[in-house]
C-alpha positions as CSV (number, residue, x, y, z in Angstrom):
1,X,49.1,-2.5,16.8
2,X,46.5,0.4,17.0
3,X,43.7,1.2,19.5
4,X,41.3,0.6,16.6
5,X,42.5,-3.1,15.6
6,X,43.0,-4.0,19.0
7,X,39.2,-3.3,19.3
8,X,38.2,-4.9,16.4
9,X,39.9,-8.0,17.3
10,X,38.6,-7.7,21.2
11,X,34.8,-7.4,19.8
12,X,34.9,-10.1,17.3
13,X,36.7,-12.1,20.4
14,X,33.8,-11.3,22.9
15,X,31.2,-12.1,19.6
16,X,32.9,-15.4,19.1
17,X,32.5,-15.9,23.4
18,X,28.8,-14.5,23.4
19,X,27.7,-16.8,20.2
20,X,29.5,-20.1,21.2
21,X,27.5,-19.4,24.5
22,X,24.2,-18.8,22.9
23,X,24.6,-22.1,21.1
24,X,25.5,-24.0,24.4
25,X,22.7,-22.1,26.1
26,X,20.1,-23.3,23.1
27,X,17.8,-25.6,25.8
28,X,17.4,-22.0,27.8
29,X,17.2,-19.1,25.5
30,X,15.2,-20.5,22.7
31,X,12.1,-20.6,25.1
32,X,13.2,-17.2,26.3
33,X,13.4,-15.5,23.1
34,X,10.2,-17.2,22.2
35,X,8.4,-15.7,25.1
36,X,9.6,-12.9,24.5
37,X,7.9,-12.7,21.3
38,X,4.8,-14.4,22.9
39,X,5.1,-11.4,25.4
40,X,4.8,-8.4,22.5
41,X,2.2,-10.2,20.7
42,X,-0.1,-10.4,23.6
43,X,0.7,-7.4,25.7
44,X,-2.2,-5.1,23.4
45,X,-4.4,-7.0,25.1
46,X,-2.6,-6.3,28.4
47,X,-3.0,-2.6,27.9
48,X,-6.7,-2.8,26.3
49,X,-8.0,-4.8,29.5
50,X,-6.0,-2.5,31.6
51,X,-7.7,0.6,29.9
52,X,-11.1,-1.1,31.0
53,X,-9.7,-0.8,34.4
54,X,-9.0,-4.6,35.0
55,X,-6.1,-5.1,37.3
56,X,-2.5,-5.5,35.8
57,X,-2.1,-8.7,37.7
58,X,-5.6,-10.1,36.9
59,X,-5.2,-8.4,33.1
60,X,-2.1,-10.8,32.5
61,X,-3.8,-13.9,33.9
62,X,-6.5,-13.2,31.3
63,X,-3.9,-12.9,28.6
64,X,-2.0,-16.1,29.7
65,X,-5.4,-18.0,29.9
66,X,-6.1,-16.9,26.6
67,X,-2.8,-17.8,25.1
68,X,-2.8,-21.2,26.5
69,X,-6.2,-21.8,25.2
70,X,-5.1,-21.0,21.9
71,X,-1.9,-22.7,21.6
72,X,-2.4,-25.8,23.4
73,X,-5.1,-27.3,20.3
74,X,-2.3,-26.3,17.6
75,X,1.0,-27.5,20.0
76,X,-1.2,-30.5,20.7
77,X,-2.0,-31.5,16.9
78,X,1.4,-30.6,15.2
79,X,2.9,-33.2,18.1
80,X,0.7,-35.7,17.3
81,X,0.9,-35.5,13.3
82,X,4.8,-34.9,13.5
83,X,5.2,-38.4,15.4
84,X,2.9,-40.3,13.2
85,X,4.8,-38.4,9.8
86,X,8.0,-39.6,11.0
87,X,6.7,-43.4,11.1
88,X,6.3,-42.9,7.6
89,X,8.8,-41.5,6.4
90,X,11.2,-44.5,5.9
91,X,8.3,-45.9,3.5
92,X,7.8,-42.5,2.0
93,X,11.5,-42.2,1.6
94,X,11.4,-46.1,0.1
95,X,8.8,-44.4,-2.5
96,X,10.6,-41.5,-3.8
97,X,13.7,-43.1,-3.8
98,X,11.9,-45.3,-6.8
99,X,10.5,-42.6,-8.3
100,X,13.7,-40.6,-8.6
101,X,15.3,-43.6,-9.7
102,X,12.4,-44.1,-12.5
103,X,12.7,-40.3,-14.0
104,X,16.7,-40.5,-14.0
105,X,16.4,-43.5,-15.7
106,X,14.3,-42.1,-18.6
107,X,16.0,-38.8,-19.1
108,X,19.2,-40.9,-19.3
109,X,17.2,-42.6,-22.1
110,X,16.2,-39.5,-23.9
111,X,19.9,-38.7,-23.8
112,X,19.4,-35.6,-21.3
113,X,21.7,-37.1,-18.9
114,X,24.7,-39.7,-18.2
115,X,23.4,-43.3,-17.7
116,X,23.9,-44.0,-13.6
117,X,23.2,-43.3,-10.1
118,X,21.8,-39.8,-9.7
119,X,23.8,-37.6,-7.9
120,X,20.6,-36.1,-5.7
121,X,18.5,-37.9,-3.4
122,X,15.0,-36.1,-2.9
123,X,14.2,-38.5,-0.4
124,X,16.7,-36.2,2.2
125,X,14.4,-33.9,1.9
126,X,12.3,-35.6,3.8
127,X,14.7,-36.2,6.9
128,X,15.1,-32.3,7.1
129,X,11.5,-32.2,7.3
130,X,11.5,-34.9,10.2
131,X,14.4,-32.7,12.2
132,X,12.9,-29.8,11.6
133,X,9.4,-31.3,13.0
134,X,11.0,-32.9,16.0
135,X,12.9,-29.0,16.5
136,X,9.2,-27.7,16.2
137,X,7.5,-29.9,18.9
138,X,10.8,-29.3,21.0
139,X,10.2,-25.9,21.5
140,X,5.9,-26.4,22.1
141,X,6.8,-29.4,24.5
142,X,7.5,-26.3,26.1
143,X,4.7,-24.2,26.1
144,X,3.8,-23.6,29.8
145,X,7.3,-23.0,30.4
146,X,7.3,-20.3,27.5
147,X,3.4,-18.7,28.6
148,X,5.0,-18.7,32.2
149,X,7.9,-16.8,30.9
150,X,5.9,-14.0,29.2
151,X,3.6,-13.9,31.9
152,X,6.3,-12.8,34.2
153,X,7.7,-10.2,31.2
154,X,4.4,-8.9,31.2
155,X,4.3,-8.4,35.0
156,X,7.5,-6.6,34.6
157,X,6.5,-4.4,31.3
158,X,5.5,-1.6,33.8
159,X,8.5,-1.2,35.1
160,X,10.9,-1.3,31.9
161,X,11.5,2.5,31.3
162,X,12.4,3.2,35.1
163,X,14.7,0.0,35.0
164,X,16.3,1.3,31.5
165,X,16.4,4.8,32.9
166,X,18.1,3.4,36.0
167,X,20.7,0.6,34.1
168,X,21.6,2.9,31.6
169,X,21.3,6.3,32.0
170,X,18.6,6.7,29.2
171,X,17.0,10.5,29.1
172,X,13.5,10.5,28.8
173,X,13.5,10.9,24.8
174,X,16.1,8.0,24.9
175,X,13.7,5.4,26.7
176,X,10.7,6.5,24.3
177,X,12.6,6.3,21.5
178,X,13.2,2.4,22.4
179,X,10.1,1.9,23.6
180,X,8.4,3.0,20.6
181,X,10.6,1.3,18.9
182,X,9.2,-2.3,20.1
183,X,5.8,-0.8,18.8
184,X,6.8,-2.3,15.1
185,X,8.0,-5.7,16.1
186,X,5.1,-6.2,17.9
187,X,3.0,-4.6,15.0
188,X,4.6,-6.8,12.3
189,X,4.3,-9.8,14.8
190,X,0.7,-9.1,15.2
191,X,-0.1,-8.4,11.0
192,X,2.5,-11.4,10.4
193,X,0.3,-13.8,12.6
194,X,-2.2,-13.1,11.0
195,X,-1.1,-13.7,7.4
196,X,0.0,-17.2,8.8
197,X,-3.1,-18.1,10.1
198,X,-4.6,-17.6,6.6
199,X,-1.4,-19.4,4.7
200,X,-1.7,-22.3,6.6
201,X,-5.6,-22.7,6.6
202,X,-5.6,-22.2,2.8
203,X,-2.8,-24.5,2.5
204,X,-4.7,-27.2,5.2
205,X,-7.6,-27.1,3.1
206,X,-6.1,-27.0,-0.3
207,X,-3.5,-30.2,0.4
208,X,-7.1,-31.9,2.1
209,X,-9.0,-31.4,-0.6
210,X,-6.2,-33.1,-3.0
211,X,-6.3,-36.1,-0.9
212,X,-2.6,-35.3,0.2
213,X,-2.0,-37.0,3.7
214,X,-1.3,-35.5,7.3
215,X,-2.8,-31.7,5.4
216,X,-3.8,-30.7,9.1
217,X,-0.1,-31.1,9.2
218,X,0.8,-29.2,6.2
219,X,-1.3,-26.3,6.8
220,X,0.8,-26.1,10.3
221,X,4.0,-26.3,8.6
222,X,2.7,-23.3,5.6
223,X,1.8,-21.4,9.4
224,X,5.1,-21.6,11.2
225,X,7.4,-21.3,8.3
226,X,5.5,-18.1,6.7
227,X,7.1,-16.8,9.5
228,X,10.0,-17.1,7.3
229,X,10.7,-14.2,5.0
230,X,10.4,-15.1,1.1
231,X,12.2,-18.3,2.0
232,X,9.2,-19.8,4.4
233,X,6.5,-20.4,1.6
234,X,8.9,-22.2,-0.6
235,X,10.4,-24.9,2.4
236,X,6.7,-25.0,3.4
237,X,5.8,-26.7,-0.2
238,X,8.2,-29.0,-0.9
239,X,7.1,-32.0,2.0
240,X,3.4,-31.7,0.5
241,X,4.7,-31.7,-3.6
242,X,6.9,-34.6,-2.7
243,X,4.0,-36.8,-1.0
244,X,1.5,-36.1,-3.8
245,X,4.3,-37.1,-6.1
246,X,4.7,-40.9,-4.3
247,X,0.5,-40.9,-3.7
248,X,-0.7,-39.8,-6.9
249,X,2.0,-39.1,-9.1
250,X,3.6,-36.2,-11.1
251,X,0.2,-34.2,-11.7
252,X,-1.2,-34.2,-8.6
253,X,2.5,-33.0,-7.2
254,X,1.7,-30.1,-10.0
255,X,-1.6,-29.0,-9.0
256,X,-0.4,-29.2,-4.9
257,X,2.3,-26.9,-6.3
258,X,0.6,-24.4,-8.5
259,X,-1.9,-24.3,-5.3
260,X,1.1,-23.0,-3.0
261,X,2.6,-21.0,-5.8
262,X,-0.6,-19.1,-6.2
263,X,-1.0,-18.8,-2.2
264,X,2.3,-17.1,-2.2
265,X,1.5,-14.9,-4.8
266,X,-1.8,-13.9,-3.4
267,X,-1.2,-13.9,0.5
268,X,2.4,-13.5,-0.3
269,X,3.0,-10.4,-2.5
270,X,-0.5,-8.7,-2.4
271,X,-2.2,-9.0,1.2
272,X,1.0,-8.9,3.0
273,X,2.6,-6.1,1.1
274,X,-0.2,-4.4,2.0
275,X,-0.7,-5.3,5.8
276,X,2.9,-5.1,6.4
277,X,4.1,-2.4,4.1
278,X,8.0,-2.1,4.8
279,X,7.5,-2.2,9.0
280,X,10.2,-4.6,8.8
281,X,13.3,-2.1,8.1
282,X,15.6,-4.9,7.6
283,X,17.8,-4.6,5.0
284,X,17.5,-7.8,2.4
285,X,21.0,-8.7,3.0
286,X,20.9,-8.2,6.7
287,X,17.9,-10.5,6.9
288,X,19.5,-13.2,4.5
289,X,22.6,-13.0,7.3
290,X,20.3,-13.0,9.7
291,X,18.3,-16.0,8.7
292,X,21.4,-18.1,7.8
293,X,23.3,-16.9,11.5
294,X,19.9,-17.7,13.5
295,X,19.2,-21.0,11.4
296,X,23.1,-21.9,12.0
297,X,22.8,-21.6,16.0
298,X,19.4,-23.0,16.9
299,X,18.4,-25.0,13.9
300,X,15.1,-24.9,12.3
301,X,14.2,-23.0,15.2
302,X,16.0,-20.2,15.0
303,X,15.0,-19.8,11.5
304,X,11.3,-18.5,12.7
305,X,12.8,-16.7,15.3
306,X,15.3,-14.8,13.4
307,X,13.2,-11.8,12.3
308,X,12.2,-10.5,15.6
309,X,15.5,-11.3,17.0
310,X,16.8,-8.9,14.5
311,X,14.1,-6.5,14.4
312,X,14.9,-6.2,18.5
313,X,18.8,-6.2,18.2
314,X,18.5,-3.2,15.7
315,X,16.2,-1.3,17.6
316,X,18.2,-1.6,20.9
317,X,21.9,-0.9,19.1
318,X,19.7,2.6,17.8
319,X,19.6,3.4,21.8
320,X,23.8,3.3,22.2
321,X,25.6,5.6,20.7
322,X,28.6,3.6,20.2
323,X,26.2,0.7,18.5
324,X,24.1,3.5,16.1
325,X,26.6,2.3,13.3
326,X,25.8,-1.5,13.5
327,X,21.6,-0.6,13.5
328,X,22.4,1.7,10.3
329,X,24.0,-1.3,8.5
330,X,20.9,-3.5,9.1
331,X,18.6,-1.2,8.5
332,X,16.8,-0.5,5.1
333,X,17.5,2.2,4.0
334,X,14.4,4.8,3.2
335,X,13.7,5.0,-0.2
336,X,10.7,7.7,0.1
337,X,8.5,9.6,2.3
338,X,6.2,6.7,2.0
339,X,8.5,4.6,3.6
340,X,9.5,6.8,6.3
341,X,5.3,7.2,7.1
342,X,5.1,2.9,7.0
343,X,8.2,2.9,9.6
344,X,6.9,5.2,11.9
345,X,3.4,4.3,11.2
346,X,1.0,4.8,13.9
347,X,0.2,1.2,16.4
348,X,-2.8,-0.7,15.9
349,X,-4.1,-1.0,19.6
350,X,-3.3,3.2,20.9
351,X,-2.3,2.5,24.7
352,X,-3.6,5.4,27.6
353,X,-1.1,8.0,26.8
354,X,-1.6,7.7,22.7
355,X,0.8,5.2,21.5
356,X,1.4,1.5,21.8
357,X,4.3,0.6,23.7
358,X,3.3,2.6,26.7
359,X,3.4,1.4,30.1
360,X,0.8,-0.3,32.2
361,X,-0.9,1.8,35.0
362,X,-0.7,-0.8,37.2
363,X,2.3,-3.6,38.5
């Protein structure tokens, strides 16, 4: 056998050992990763008290402070809603297992299909809901743990080019070429937020104001899986549509989804579009892997982490040389000089030497 097959089949062996351990490892890394992400959101606001000539150490106590402040009401609400929602959902299930049963049985009537049991049960739809909850409040059961965590990466953020410099062998340009690179996940994770917050108020208020139950739990579930590409939005309607169906009946269901429909189309394909641009440089089919892989290993969970996971991995596999082929295949490819301005766009918050992404002053 060649050189080249014997490495193929010694990667996708060393793959199949790195992502068995990943999945064993779940209880650990998901709050890593999740850190991690907490960790670039919140580290602009590192740098700008740092530029005001607060401490480094004091700086990330500030951040942490306000990070806990804002998550605990939200971690704190969803966990309460989710328990009550799954008490429920036996009776809601009971519901729309009648009302399926009711709508088979007349289109069978108008001859549209075969007299019987209906193949589909919408009522499962429900249960994913209820894992995908309990996955939810799994991971922000764990929120000091995960605040902790970034704290610490923050602490260490002025020390990541001499580390990489040091582990690596990076040149100078190499390093800054990474580090600038984390400028766009942390920009699309800052514009991203953002656009959640306003999807899941408008959806909050919109399912509250049709009477729908738990909405202050709906409007969470629009903000978390907006986080979703092009897949989020839709998941993030169905729970609500299927209540209104089994509280009010088929046209409040409408009007609960021609709410979300024009949401999407608003927030979806005109604010965002224009926030975000193309920052992502993820190719559709490498995100539709990516999203399936991620949501495969770590559950509903992974599915809202999967973007910045991937955004990071291709970014990093740019540093190595021997990797530069893998970040080519999951990158989009530029289509115009517009795009190559939107992926090399300047950061929102300019750190002391510039450009975001630069390092603390101070450990």
């Amino acid at each position: 056998m060649q050189n080249g097959a014997w490495k193929v089949l010694v990667g996708a062996a060393a793959a199949v050992i790195v992502f068995a351990g990943l999945r064993a490892a779940s209880v650990v890394m998901i709050p890593v990763v999740a850190a991690g992400m907490l960790a670039l959101v919140t580290y602009p606001l590192v740098a700008w008290l740092q530029r005001r000539g607060v401490p480094a150490a004091l700086a990330v106590l500030i951040t942490v402070i306000v990070a806990l402040v804002t998550l605990a009401g939200p971690a704190a609400i969803i966990g309460t809603a989710a328990t009550r929602f799954a008490a429920r959902v036996p009776q809601y299930q009971a519901s729309l297992q009648r009302v399926s049963l009711d709508v088979y049985a007349w289109l069978a009537d108008q001859g549209l299909v075969t007299a019987g049991t209906p193949l589909a049960n919408p009522a499962v739809i429900l249960d994913w809901m209820t894992s995908a909850l309990t996955g939810i409040v799994t991971l922000l059961s764990n929120l000091f743990l995960i605040v902790l965590l970034a704290a610490f990466m923050l602490l260490e953020a002025a020390e990541f080019r001499p580390k990489l410099r040091a582990a690596f062998g990076m040149s100078d340009g190499e390093v800054t070429r990474l580090t600038s690179g984390t400028e766009h996940v942390y920009q699309f994770l800052l514009l991203k937020t953002l656009v959640c917050v306003a999807t899941g108020v408008a959806a909050g208020a919109w399912t509250a104001l049709l009477g729908i139950e738990f909405a202050v739990l709906w409007g969470l579930v629009a903000f978390l899986l907006n986080y979703i590409p092009n897949f989020g939005s839709i998941l993030a309607a169905i729970p609500p549509v299927l209540l209104a169906l089994v509280q009010f009946g088929g046209g409040t269901a409408a009007l609960v989804a021609v709410g979300y429909v024009a949401l999407n189309l608003v927030l979806g394909s005109i604010v965002e579009p224009r926030l975000i641009g193309r920052r992502l440089g993820i190719s559709p089919l490498a995100l539709l892997v990516s999203l399936l892989f991620w949501g495969w290993l770590w559950g509903p969970v992974g599915l809202l982490l999967a973007v910045p996971i991937t955004m990071a991995a291709r970014i990093v596999l740019e540093g190595f040389p021997g990797a530069h082929w893998l970040a080519v295949l999951i990158a989009r490819v530029p289509e115009s000089a517009q795009d190559l301005a939107a992926q090399s766009a300047p950061p929102i918050i300019p750190s002391d030497s510039g450009h975001a992404g630069a390092e603390p002053s101070g450990s």
